[in-house]
N, C-alpha and C positions, 0 to 999 in steps of 0.2 A: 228884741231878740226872742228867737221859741222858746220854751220852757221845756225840756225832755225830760218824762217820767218812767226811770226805767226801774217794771217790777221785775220780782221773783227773780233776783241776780244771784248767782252762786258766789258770793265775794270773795276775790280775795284781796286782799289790800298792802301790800302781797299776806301779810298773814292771814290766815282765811274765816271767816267771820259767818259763814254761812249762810242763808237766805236772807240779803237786804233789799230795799227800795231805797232809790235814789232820784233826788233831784234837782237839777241840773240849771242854770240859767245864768246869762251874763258872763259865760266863759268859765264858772265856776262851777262846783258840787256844792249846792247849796244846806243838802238834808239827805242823811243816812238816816233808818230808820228798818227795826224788824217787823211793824204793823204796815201794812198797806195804807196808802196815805188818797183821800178824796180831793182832789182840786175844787176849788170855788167854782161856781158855775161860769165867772167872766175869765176864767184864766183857759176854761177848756179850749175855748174858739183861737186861744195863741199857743195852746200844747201838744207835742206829737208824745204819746203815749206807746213805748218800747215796753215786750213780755219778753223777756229774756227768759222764761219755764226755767230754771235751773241751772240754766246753764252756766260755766267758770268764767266770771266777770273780772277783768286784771287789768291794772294802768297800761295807758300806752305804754310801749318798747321805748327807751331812748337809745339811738344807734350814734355811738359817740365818734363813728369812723367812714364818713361818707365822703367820696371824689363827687361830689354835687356838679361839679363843672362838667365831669368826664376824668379819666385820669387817662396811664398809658403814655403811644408816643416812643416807646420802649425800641418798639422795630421800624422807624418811621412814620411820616406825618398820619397816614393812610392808618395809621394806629391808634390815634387818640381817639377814644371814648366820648358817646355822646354825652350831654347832661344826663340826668338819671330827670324822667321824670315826676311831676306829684303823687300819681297810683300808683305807679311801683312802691312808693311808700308804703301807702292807707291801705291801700289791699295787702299786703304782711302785717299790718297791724304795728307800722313804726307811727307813731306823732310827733319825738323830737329826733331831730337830726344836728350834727356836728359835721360840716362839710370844711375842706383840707385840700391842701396842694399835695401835689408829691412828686415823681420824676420830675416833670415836667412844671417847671415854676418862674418861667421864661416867656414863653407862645402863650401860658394862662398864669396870669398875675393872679394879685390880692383884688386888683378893681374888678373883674369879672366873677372870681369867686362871691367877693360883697354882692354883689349885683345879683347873684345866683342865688343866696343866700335872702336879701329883700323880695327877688320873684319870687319864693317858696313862701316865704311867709305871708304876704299878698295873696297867695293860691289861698291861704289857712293852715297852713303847717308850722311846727315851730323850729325854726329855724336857726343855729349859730355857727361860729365859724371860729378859726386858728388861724393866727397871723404866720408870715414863712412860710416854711413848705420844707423841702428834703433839705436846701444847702445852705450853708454858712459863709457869708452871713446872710440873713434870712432880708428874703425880698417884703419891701415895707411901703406901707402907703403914706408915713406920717416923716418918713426918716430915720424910726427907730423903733424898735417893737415894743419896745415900753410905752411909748407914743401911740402908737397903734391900740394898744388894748385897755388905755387911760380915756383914749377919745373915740372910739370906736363902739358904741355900745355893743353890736353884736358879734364882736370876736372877744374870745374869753379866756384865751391861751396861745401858745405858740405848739403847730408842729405842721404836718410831722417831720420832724427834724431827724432825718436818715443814720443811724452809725451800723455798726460788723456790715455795710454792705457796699459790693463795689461801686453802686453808684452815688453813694453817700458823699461830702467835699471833704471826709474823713475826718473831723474834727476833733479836735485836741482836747485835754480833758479842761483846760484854761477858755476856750471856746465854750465849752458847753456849759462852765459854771457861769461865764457872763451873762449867756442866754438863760441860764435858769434863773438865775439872781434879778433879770429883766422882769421875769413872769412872775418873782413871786414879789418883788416890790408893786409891781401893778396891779399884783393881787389883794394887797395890800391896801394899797391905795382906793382902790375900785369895790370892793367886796366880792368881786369875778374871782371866777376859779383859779387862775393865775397859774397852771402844770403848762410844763412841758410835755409836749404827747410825743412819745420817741419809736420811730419807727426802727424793729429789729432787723434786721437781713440775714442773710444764711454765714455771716463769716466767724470763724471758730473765738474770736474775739469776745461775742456773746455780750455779757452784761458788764464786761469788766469796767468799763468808762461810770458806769452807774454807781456799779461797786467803790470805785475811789472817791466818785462824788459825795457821794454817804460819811465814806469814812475822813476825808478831808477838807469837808465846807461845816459852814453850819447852815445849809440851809435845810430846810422840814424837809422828809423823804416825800411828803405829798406831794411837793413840786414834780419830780421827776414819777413818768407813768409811759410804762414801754407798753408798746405793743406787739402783734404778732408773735407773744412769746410758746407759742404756743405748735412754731413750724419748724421745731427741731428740738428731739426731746430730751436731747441735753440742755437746751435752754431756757426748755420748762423747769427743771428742776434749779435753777438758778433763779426763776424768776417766783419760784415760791419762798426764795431766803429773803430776795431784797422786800416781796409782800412782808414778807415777817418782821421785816423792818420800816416798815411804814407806808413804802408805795404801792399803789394800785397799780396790778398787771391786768392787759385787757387782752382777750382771747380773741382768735380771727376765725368768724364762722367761712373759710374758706373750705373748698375741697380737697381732703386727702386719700389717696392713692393708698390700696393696699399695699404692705411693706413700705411704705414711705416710711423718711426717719420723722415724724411728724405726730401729733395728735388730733382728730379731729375733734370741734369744738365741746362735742356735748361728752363725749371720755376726759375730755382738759378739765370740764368743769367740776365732773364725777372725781375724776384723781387729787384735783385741787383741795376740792369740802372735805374729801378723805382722809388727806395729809397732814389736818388739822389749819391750816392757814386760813389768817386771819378772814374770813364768809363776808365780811362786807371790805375787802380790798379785791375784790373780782369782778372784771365785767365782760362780758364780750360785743363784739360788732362784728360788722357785716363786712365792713370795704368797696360797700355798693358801688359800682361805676371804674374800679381800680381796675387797671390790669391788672393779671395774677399771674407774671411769666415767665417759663423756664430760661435758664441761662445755658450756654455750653462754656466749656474751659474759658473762653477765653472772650467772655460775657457779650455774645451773640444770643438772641432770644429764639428758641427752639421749637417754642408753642408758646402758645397763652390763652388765657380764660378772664371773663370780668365778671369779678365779684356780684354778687345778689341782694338786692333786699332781701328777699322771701328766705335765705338763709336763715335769718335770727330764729324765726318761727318753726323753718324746719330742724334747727340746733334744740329749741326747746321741746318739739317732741320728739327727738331723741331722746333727750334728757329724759325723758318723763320713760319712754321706752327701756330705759336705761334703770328703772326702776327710784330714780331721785321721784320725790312728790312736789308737785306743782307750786308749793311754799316755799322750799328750800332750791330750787331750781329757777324762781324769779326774779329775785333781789340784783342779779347778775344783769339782769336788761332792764330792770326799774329803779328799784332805791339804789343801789349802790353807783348806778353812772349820776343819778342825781344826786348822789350825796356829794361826789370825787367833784361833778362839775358848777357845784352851788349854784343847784334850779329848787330852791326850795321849796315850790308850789309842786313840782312835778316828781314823778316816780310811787307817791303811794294813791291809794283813795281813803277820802277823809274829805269831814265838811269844812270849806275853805280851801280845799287844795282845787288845782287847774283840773278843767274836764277833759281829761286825756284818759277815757278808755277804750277796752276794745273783749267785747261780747264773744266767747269762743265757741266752735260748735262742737258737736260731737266728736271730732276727729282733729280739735285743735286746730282749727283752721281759723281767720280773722271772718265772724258773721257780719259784726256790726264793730265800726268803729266810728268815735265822737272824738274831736281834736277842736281841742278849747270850745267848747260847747255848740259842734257845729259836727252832721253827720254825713259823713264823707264817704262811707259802707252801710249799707245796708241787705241783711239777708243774701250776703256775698256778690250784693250787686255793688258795682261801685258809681254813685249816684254821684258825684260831684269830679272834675278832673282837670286839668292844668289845661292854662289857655291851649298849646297847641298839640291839645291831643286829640 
């Protein structure tokens, strides 16, 4: 494997540490360091030597919300979404992805999601997945979703498992504790993250199923982790109580519409840190690949839009526009989805931890990204790309 020696990095880790050298080898960050470091003369001939001048050095994104398959399907066939390719990734500066079933969990199973999920990682991407998809009871490869994520190395949770939405199998609050109770025994068992990833919908129903879940099981509130909470902002403010009580809420860097009743990503995260709630129960994604589609009365789709990688990056400089500073506006796409999804090598930089960074340029954009110790961007070229791109 090369060796990559990247000086003069503005670090942040996400805390910010200011001017390090770093090196890099065997998939790992081998050596932080504030001196400049000389390689051996027999290591030069196998090192690519990266000047980062300054610039803000920060762990890969991990995008804990991706239809890797395609999502969609919503208005007919002629609707489903393709795969999301590998550069759409590495050029926004994503390294881990969490790919997911959703409407559609029927025409695209758990065996092609898996499958989508080992081609990604074979490109060099890191790769995981969620057993189920939107309905109950959840489509399974093993028989049983406990089964699934005991024997399954690369799925690490269930979802997303649909409620307040009309196309949800509307589930019962006795349904949903089964299913969480599935996740977090095999979380258990496994040392996998074991959540339920719960997708929101627009119905005035909101967080209530959650809310009683909390109050009448005993199982941890980290199990249960909604998302989307963030496209009605009555349901943001709901989903800061149940944060306060243990679960992680994940923000959808989707687009919102002036006077929408909605928040867009980088205001959700701003009001979030604001409110006082708990800063490491926050994280946002993308939806990459999802359709994103209007209903009418009487749930006809009206329009629609497919989510982005390049979102997350364009959420955080908002943030950052938005006046947050680039420390307190990280942890949301780095430590905190590694924390909620126990990737414990991944989300900060530190020696020993995975080499997932990504070099930013003057304008917050992805220069260079390294994804397990392999460089996949460079100087905004994108030097490496999925077999059939």
């Amino acid at each position: 494997m090369t060796l990559i020696l990247i000086r003069n990095a503005q670090l942040y880790a996400p805390q910010p540490l200011g001017i390090r050298h770093l090196l890099i080898g065997g998939g790992r960050i081998l050596w932080i360091g504030d001196e400049a470091l000389d390689l051996p003369v027999p290591l030069r001939a196998v090192s690519r030597i990266i000047d980062a001048a300054g610039r803000p050095t920060i762990p890969g994104l991990i995008d804990g919300h991706v239809h890797v398959t395609g999502g969609g399907g919503e208005a007919g066939f002629r609707t489903r979404v393709p795969a999301v390719p590998l550069s759409r990734f590495t050029t926004a500066g994503i390294t881990t992805v969490v790919g997911l079933l959703g409407t559609d969990d029927v025409a695209r199973g758990p065996s092609e999601l898996l499958a989508t999920i080992y081609g990604l990682r074979e490109e060099g991407l890191n790769a995981y997945g969620y057993a189920g998809g939107y309905h109950v009871p959840p489509a399974t490869l093993t028989g049983s979703v406990r089964g699934d994520l005991v024997f399954v190395e690369a799925l690490i949770g269930i979802g997303e498992v649909a409620i307040s939405d009309h196309r949800s199998s509307q589930p019962t609050l006795d349904e949903l504790l089964r299913i969480a109770s599935e996740c977090h025994v095999a979380g258990v068992m496994t040392g996998k993250a074991g959540i339920l990833h719960l997708h929101l919908g627009d119905g005035a129903r909101g967080l209530e199923l959650v809310r009683e879940a909390l109050r009448t099981s005993e199982l941890p509130a980290r199990v249960f982790n909604p998302t989307h909470v963030n496209r009605r902002r009555a349901l943001f403010a709901e989903a800061l109580e149940v944060a306060r009580q243990g679960c992680t809420v994940d923000i959808t860097a989707f687009p919102v519409a002036e006077g929408e009743d909605a928040y867009p990503a980088a205001e959700a995260l701003e009001r979030y840190l604001a409110a006082g709630a708990p800063a490491d129960r926050v994280t946002i994604s993308s939806d990459a690949g999802g359709c994103l589609p209007c209903f009418d009365a009487e749930g006809r789709v009206t329009h629609m839009d497919v989510g982005s990688s390049g979102a997350l990056l364009e959420t955080l400089r908002e943030a950052l526009a938005r006046g947050l500073p680039l420390e307190a506006a990280l942890p949301a796409f780095t430590t905190n989805p590694a924390k909620l999804l126990r990737l414990t090598h991944k989300g900060s930089l530190a020696a020993g931890s995975d080499a997932d960074l990504v070099v930013l340029d003057g304008s917050h954009h992805a220069d260079t990204v390294v994804v397990r110790g392999e460089i996949h961007v460079i100087d905004r070229t994108c030097i490496r790309r999925g077999t059939f791109e």
